[in-house]
C-alpha positions as CSV (number, residue, x, y, z in Angstrom):
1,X,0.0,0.0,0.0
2,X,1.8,3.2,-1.0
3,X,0.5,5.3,1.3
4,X,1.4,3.3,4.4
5,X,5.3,3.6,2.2
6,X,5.0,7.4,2.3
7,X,4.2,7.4,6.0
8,X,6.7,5.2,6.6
9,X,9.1,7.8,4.8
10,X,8.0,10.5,7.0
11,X,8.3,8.9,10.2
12,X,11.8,7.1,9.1
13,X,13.2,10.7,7.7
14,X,16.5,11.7,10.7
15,X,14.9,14.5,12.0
16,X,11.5,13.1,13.1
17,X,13.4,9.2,13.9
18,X,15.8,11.0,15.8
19,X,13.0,13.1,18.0
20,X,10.9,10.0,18.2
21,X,14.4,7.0,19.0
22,X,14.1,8.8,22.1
23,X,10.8,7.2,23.6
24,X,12.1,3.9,22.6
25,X,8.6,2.4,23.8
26,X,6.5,5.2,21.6
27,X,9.1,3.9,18.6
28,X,8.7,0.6,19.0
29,X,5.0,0.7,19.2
30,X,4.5,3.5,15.9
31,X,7.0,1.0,13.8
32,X,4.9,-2.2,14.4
33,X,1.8,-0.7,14.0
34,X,3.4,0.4,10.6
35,X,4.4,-3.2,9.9
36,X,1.7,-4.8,11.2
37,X,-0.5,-2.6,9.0
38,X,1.8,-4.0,5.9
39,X,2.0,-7.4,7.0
40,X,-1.9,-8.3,7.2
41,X,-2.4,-6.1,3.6
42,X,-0.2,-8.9,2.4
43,X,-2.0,-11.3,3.6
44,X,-5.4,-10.1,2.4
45,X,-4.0,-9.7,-1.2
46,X,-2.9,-13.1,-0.9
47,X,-6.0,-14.1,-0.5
48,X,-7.2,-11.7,-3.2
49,X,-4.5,-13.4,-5.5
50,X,-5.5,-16.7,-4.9
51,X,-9.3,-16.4,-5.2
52,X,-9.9,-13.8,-7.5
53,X,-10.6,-16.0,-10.7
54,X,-11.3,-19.2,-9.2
55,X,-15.1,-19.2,-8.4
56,X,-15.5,-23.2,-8.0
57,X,-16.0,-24.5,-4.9
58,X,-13.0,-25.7,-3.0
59,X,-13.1,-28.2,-0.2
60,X,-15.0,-27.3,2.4
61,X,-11.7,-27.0,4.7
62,X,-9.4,-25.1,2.6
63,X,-12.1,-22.6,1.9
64,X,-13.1,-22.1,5.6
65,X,-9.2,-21.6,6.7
66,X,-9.0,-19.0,3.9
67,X,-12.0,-16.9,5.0
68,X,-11.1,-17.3,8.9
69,X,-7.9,-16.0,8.1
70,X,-8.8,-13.3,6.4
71,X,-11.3,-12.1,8.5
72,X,-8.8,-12.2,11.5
73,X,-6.1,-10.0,9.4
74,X,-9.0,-7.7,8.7
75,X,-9.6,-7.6,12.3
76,X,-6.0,-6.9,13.1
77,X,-5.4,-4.0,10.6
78,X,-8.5,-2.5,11.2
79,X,-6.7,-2.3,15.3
80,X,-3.7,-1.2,13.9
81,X,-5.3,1.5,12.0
82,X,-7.3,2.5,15.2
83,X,-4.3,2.5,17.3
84,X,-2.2,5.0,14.2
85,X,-5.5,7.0,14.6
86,X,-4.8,7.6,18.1
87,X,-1.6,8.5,18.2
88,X,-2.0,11.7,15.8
89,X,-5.4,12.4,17.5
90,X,-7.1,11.7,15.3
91,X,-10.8,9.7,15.3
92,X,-10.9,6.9,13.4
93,X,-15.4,7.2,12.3
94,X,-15.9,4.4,9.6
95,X,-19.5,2.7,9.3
96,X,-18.1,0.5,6.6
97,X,-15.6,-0.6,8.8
98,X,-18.0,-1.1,11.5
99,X,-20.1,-3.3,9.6
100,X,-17.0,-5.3,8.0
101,X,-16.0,-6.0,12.4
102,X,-19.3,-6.8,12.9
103,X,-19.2,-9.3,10.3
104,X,-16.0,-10.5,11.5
105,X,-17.0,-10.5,15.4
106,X,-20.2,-12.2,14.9
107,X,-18.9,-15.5,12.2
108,X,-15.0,-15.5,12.9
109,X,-14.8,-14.4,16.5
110,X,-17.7,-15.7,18.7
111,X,-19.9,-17.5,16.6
112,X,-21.3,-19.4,19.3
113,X,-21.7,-16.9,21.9
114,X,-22.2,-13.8,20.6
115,X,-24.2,-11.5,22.8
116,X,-25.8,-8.2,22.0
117,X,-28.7,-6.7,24.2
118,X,-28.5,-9.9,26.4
119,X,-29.3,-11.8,23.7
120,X,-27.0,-14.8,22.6
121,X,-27.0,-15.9,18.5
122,X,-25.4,-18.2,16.9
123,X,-23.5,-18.1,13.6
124,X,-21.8,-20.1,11.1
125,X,-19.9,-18.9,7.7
126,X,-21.3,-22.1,4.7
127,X,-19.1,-21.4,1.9
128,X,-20.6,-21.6,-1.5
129,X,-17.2,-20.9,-3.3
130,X,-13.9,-19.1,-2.9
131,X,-15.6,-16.0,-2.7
132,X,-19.2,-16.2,-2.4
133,X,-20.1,-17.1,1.6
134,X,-23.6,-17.8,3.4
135,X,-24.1,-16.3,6.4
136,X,-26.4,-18.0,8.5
137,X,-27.3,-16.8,12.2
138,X,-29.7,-18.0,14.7
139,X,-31.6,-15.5,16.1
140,X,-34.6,-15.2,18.2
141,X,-36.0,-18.7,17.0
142,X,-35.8,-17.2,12.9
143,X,-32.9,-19.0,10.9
144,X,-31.3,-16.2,9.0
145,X,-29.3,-15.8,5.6
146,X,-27.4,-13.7,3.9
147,X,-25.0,-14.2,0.7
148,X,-21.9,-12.0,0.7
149,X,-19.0,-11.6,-2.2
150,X,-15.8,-11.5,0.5
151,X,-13.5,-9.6,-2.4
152,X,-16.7,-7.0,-2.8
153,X,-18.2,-6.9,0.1
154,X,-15.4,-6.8,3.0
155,X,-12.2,-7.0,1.1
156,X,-12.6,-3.4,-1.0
157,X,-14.9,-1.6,1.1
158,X,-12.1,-2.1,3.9
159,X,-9.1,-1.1,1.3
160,X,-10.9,2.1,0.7
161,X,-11.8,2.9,4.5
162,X,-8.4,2.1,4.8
163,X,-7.1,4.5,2.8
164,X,-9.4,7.3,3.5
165,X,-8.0,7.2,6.8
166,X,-4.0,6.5,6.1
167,X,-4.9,9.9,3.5
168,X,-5.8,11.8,6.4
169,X,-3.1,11.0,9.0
170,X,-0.4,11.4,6.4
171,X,-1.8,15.2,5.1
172,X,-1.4,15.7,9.1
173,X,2.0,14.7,9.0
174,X,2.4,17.0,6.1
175,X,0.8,19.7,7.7
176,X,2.6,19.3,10.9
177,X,6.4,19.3,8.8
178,X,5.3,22.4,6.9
179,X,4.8,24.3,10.0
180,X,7.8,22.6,11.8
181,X,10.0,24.0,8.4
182,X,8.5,27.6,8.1
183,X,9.1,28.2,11.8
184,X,13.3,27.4,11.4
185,X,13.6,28.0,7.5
186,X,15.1,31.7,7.9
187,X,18.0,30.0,9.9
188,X,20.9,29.0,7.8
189,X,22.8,26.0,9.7
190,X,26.0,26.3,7.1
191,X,26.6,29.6,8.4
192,X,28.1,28.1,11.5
193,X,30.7,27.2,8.9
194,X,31.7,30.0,6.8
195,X,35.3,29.6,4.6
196,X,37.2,31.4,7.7
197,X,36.5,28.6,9.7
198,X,37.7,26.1,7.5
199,X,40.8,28.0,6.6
200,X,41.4,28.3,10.7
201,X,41.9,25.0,10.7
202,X,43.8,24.4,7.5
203,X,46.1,26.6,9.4
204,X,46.8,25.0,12.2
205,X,49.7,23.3,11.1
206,X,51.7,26.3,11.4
207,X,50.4,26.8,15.3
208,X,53.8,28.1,16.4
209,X,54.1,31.1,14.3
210,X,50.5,32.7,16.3
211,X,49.4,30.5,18.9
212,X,47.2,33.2,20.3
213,X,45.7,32.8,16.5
214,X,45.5,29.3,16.5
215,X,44.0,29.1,20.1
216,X,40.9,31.5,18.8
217,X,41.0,29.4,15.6
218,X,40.2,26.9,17.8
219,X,37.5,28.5,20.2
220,X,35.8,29.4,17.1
221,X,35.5,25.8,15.6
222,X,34.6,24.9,18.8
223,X,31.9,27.6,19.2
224,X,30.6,26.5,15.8
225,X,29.9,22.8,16.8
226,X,28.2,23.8,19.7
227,X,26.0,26.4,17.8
228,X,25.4,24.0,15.0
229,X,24.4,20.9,18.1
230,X,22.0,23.3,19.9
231,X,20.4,24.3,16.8
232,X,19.3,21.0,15.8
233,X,18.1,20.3,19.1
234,X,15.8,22.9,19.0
235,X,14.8,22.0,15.6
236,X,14.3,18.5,18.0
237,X,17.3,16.7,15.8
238,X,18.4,14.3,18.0
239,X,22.4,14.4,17.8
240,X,23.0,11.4,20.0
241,X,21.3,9.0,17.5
242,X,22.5,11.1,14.0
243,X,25.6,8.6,14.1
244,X,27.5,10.8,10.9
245,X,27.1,14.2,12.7
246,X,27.7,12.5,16.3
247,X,31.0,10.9,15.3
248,X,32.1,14.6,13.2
249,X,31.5,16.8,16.0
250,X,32.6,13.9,18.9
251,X,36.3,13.8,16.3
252,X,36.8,17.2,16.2
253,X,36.3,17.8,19.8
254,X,38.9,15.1,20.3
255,X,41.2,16.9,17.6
256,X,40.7,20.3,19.5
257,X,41.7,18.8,22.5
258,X,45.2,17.5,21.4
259,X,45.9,21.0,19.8
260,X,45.2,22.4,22.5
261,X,47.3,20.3,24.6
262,X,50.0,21.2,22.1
263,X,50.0,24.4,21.9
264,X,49.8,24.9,25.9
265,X,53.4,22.3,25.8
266,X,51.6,19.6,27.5
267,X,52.1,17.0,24.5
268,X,54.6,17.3,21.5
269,X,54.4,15.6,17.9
270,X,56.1,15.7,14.7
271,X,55.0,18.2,12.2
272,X,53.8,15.5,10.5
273,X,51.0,14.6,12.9
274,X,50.3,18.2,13.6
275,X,49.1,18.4,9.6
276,X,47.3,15.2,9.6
277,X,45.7,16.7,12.5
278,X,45.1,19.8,10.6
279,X,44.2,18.4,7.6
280,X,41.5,16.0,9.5
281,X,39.8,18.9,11.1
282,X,39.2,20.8,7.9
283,X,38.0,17.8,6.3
284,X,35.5,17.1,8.9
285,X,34.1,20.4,9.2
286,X,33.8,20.6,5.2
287,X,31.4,17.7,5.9
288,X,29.6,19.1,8.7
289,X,29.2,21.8,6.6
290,X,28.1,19.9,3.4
291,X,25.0,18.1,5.9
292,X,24.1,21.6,7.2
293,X,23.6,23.1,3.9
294,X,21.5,20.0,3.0
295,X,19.3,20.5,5.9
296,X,18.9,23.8,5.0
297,X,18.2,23.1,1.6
298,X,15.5,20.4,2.8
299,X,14.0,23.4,5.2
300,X,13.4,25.3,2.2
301,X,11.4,22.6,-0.1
């Protein structure tokens, strides 16, 4: 179902996994009401797939198997649905899907006990075919009847209930990102990163000749980290589980560190190491950099 993919999208894009990782049990709960959600629309197109042409009648076994399983994934994606519903507050109102539980509850789930008004009726599913059922309930002494097509009478009016609602929760989604972007789109990330910065650290290597300089060179990459952190965590980014931007800022910090060490004549290294080291840190902020200017890019769409 492509709109349970383009949900999917939304709640797997970094910013909104990162926010939502967090509450591992609120994670854990979204994604398998997502993949439980794709895993019974699988099943009922299996059975739509097997059945659709066929219209003999099958042995009486196979074809009862068939329609009890189907029921009961109908039954469990019409939960799942209700449970996506109330997560984005939003009410889940379907008649037709109503009638289709009903259906379910009274021949698949308790069909010998079924009470309703302290009444007690009994039902039984008599398969005429693959796809054509008899419904037959006992009911206040009367015998009652009624001939259903599963694929059009449960199977499509669910898929389009379905839907319906899936359409509304993503346009939510939509909604809610649109808003989220218009109120941080005016703040350029990559300008925590401007050329100077980059060319402070490409000129670190030569630390001795300035190392008032180089110490600001390096209170300014450090200040620019920080900003560029903080400012994701108020867009709600969560840092900690962005592994790419986590392991950047977590290296330079370390690189800062050492030059820092060096230049106050704690620790000595070749000149060698102290341009790798150089080198590195430039590198890393021209990717930081590179992800901030495609976030802001993003913020704009």
């Amino acid at each position: 179902m492509q709109i349970i993919e383009e949900i999917r999208d939304y709640i797997d894009s970094p910013r909104v996994q990162s926010d939502l990782i967090k509450d591992s049990y609120k994670w854990a709960k979204l994604t398998n009401i997502l993949d439980i959600i794709g895993d019974t629309e699988y099943a009922i197109q299996s059975y739509i797939e097997r059945n659709e042409s066929d219209t003999t009648r099958l042995e009486i076994e196979k074809c009862l198997l068939q329609v009890y399983g189907l029921l009961q994934a109908i039954f469990i994606q019409q939960d799942a649905i209700k449970h996506l519903s109330e997560i984005h507050n939003i009410p889940m109102n379907s008649e037709a899907l109503k009638k289709i539980r009903e259906i379910r509850n009274k021949f698949a789930g308790h069909p010998t006990d079924y009470k309703r008004k302290g009444k007690s009726p009994f039902h039984r599913i008599i398969p005429e075919s693959n796809k054509i059922m008899r419904l037959w309930s006992f009911q206040d002494g009367d015998n009652l009847y009624e001939t259903i097509n599963v694929i059009e009478d449960i199977i499509l009016p669910q898929e389009e209930e379905i839907k319906r609602i899936l359409r509304i929760i993503h346009n939510k989604l939509l909604q809610k990102e649109k808003v989220h972007k218009l109120e941080f789109c005016d703040v350029k990330l990559d300008k925590n990163f401007p050329d100077i910065l980059l060319y402070g650290a490409r000129k670190l290597r030569f630390w001795q000749k300035d190392t008032y300089m180089a110490s600001s060179d390096l209170e300014n990459i450090k200040n620019a980290i920080d900003e560029f952190s903080q400012e994701l965590s108020r867009r709600k980014w969560n840092v900690e589980v962005l592994d790419e931007i986590k392991c950047n800022v977590k290296e330079i910090e370390e690189l800062i560190n050492i030059m820092k060490a060096v230049i106050d004549g704690d620790v000595t290294y070749p000149q060698s190491v102290i341009n790798a080291i150089s080198d590195r840190m430039e590198k890393l902020l021209v990717i930081l950099k590179t992800i901030a200017n495609e976030i802001d890019t993003d913020y704009q769409s």
